[in-house]
N, C-alpha and C positions, 0 to 999 in steps of 0.2 A: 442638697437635701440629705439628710442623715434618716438611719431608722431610729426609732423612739425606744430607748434602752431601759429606763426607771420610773417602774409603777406607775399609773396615776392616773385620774376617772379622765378619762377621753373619749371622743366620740369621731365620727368619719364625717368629714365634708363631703358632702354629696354632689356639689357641685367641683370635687376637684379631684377627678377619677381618671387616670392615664392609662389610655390604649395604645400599645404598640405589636409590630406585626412580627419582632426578633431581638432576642435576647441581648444582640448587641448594643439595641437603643432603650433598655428599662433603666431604671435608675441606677447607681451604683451602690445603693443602699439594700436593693433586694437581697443578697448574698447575709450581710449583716442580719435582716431580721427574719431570714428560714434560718439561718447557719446552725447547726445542730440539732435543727428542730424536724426537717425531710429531708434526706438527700437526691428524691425525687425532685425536689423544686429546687435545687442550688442550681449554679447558672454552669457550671462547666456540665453535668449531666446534660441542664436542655441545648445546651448549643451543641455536645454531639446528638443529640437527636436532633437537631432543625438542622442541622448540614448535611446530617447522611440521608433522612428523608423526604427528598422533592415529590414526592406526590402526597404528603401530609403537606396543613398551613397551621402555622404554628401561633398564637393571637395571648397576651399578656396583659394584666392588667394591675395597674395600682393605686392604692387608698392611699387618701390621705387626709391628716386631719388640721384643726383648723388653723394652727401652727405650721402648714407643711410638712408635716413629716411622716416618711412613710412608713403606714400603721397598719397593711395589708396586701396582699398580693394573692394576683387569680393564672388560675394558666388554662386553656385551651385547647385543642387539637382539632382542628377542621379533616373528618374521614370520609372519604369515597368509599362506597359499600356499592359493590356489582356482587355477579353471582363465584366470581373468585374465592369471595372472604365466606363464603354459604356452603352448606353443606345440604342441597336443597332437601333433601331424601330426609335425613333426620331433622332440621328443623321442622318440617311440615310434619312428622310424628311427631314433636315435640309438644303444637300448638294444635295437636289434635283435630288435625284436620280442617281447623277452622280460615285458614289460610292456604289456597290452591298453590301446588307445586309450581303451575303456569306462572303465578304469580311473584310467588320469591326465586322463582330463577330469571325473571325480566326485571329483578330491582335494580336501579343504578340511581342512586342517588347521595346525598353528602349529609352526615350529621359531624354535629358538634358535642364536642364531649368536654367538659369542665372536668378535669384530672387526667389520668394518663393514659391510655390505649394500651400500654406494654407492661405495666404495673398493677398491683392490686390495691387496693385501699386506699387511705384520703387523701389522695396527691394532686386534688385540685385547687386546691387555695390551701391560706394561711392568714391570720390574724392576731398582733398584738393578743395578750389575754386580756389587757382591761376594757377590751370595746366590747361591749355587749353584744349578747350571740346574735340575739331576734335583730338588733341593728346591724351587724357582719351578714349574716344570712340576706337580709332585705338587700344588706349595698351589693352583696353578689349575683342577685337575681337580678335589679335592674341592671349590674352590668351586662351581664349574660343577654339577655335580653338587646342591650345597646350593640351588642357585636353583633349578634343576632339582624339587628338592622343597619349595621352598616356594612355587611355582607349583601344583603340584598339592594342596597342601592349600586352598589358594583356588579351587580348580575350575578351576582354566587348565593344559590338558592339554597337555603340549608330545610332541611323537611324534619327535623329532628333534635331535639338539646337531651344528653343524658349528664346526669350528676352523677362520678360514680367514687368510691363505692364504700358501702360503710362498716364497719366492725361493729356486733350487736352493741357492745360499750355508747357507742357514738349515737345508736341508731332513734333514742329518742328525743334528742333534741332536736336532729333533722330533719322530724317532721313537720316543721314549719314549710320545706318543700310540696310535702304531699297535700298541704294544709292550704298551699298554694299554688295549685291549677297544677301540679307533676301526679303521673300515675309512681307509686311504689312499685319495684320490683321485687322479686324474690329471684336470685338469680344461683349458679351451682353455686354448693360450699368451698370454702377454702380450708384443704387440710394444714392441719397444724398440729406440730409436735410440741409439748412442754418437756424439757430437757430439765428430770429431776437432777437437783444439787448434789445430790450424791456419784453423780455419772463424772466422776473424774476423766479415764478414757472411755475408746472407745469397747475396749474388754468389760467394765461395768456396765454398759449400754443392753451389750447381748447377754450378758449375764443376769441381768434382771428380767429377763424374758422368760415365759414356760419352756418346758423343754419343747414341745410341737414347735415355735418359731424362732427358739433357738438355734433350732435343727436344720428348717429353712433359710435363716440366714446364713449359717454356715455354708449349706450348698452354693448359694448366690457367691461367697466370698470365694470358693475353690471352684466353680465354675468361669469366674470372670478372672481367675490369678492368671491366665493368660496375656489378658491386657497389657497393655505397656499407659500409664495414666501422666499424662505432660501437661503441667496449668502452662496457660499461656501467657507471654508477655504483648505486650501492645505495639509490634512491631512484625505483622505478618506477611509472610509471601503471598503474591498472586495464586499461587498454586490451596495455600492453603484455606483463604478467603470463598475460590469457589470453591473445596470439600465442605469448607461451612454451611456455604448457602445451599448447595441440593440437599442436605443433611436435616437444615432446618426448613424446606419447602420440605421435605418428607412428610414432617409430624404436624405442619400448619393443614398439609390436604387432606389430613386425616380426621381432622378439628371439624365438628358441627358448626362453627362462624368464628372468624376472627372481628375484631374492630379494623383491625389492620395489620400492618405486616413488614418484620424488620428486614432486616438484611446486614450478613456479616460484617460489611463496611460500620454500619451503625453500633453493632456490635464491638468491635474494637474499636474505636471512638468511646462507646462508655469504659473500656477499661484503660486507655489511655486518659480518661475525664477523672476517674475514680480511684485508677490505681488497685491496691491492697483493699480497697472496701469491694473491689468488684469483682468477684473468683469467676475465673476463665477454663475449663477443663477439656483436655480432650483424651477419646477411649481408643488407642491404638493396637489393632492387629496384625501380624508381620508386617509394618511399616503403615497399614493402611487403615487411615483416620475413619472410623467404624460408630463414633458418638462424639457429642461434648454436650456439654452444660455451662449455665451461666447461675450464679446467684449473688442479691447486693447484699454489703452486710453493713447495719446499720444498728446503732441504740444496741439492744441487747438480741439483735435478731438476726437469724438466717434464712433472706429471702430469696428461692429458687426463682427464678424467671424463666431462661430460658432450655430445651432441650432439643437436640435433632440427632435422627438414628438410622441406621441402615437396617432396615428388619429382621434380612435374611439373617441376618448374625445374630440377634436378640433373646433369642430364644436357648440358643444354646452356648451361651456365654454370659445370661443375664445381664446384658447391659444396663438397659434401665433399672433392674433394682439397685445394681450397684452404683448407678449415679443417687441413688435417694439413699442408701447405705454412705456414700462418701458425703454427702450433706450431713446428713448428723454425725460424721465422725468430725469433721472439719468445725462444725458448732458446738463441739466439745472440747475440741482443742483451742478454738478462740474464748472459750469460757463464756459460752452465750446461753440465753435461758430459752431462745425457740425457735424453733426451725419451719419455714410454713415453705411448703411446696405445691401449694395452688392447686388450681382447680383438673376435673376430668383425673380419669384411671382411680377412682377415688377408694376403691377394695383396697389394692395395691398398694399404693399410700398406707391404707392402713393396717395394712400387715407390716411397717415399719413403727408404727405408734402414733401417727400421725390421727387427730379425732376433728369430724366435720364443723366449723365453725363457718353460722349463716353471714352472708351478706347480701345487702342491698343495693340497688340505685334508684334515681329518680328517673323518669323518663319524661319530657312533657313534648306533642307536635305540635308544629309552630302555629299549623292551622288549626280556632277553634273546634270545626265539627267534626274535623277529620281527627282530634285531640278525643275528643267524645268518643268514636267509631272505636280507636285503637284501645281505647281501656282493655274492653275486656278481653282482648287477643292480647296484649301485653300479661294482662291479668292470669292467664291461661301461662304462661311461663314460668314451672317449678323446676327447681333442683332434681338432676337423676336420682333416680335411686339407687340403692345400693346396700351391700351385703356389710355391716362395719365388724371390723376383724377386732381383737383386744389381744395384743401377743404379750403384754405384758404380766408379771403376779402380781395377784388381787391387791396389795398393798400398794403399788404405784397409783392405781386407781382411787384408793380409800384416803388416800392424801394429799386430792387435787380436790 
């Protein structure tokens, strides 16, 4: 089977939708019709993520139309949620009390997530463009739905389906979700920088700031000259895998909820998967690995994912700003238009330039009434607040 290359009014056979449980048995056509379109969905990305993590299950899915040819493709993530991935204390502030602490620290249970757990935005299917949306939307919910039940004929109870997650752009057409039986979420923003054309390097970046966060950044830049900064390559020692990972269990127990939870093996797997689109960094002090970062870089974008810190050092060597300081220099130097560094610390962010843009998912419980109960506790979940900084002069702002 081949993917479907040139234009043309097509529609999805509904009777001929292939579930598989791992990347090495989807068609070989999937690669072909995401190729330059997600590099969250290409097949070398999910296969380091379904080999590094065994306590996630990994569920695929593809369209196809009445010629066979494949015309869509879904991805999945089956998560365990105990009270590890919880921050029980602030999500129960969160949800304003309407959910007992008792309660979400005794959760254990497994949802299914249609896109990525470790990513932000639409990384959970793809579609030809000539099949129509209201018809793509419908074949993705009955499949969802079908994995859904052939989970629970094997005993694996899923108590939860989220869609996630959408960029305002996307967000009205996808309510043919909410439209059908999914509660809407509002869930935190996602900061994002626009990297004016003008910003050759990174000296025109701080240059275009007021003098007040001009001044700030400079500090951040001679406080962190300390560092010793080494991207890595995809071939690391024992020794340096566990700095990764207490580094990055650091900043995940610090987190009000994860979906779920990587681990440094997974992590060099995607840069051995990705290569040069998948920037690796680490924050060296007299020899001793003190931060790193991750972010993918895709289309015209710089996407931070991941980060893990040592605290006690943070503060007086600005670590973390100057991983968000070497994101936008590094997005200037690839000559890219935006740099998004995700959600939480979101002032912070944006005293780099970084402005909150909203996203959504869907959420829907499997059980009817218990689907009903949860509305309005879902509903009850807004975006922190927060203080938004503008370092920039008025002119960068009057020309966006």
């Amino acid at each position: 089977m081949t993917a479907l290359e040139e234009p043309q009014k097509i529609s999805i056979d509904s009777e001929n939708t292939v579930f598989c449980n791992s990347m090495n048995d989807v068609d070989v056509a999937w690669d072909s019709l995401v190729l330059h379109r997600n590099i969250y969905l290409s097949r070398n990305y999910l296969l380091a993520l379904e080999q590094k993590l065994g306590q996630n299950e990994f569920r695929y899915i593809q369209f196809y139309s009445s010629t066979n040819e494949l015309v869509g493709v879904g991805y999945c993530q089956i998560i365990p949620i105990t009270p590890k991935e919880i921050n029980t204390d602030a999500l129960a502030e969160r949800m304003g009390g309407m959910l007992p602490k008792t309660i979400i620290g005794s959760i254990d249970i497994k949802i299914l997530i249609c896109g990525n757990a470790y990513a932000t935005g639409e990384n959970g299917f793809y579609f030809f463009s000539e099949i129509d949306e209201n018809e793509a939307f419908h074949s993705l919910q009955n499949a969802i739905d079908e994995v859904h039940l052939r989970e629970k004929k094997v005993g694996n109870k899923i108590v939860a389906t989220l869609i996630k997650e959408f960029w305002p752009e996307a967000q009205p057409k996808h309510q043919f979700f909410s439209e059908n039986g999914c509660c809407e979420v509002n869930i935190d923003v996602n900061m994002v920088l626009s990297l004016d054309t003008s910003w050759n390097s990174f000296d025109d970046y701080i240059n275009a700031m007021n003098s007040k966060f001009r001044t700030k950044a400079k500090q951040v830049l001679r406080k962190s000259s300390a560092l010793e900064l080494v991207d890595f390559d995809d071939n690391p020692t024992d020794e340096l895998v566990e700095q990764i990972n207490i580094l990055y269990q650091t900043i995940v127990d610090r987190a009000n909820f994860s979906f779920g939870r990587l681990n440094a093996s997974a992590l060099f797997a995607i840069k051995k998967a990705l290569q040069d689109d998948f920037f690796f960094r680490g924050y060296y002090l007299n020899k001793t690995l003190i931060g790193f970062s991750t972010a993918t870089i895709f289309d015209d974008v710089f996407d931070g994912n991941f980060i893990g810190l040592d605290y006690d050092y943070n503060q007086t060597y600005a670590v973390y700003q100057r991983i968000l300081y070497d994101f936008v220099e590094r997005a200037i130097e690839l000559d890219l238009k935006t740099v998004r560094v995700g959600r939480t610390a979101e002032e912070i962010k944006s005293g780099i330039g970084a402005e909150p843009v909203e996203m959504k998912f869907y959420a829907k419980h499997r059980n009817k009434v218990t689907n009903a109960i949860m509305r309005p506790f879902i509903q009850k979940l807004r975006p922190n607040e927060f203080s938004l900084r503008r370092p920039f002069h008025n002119s960068y702002y009057e020309d966006r």
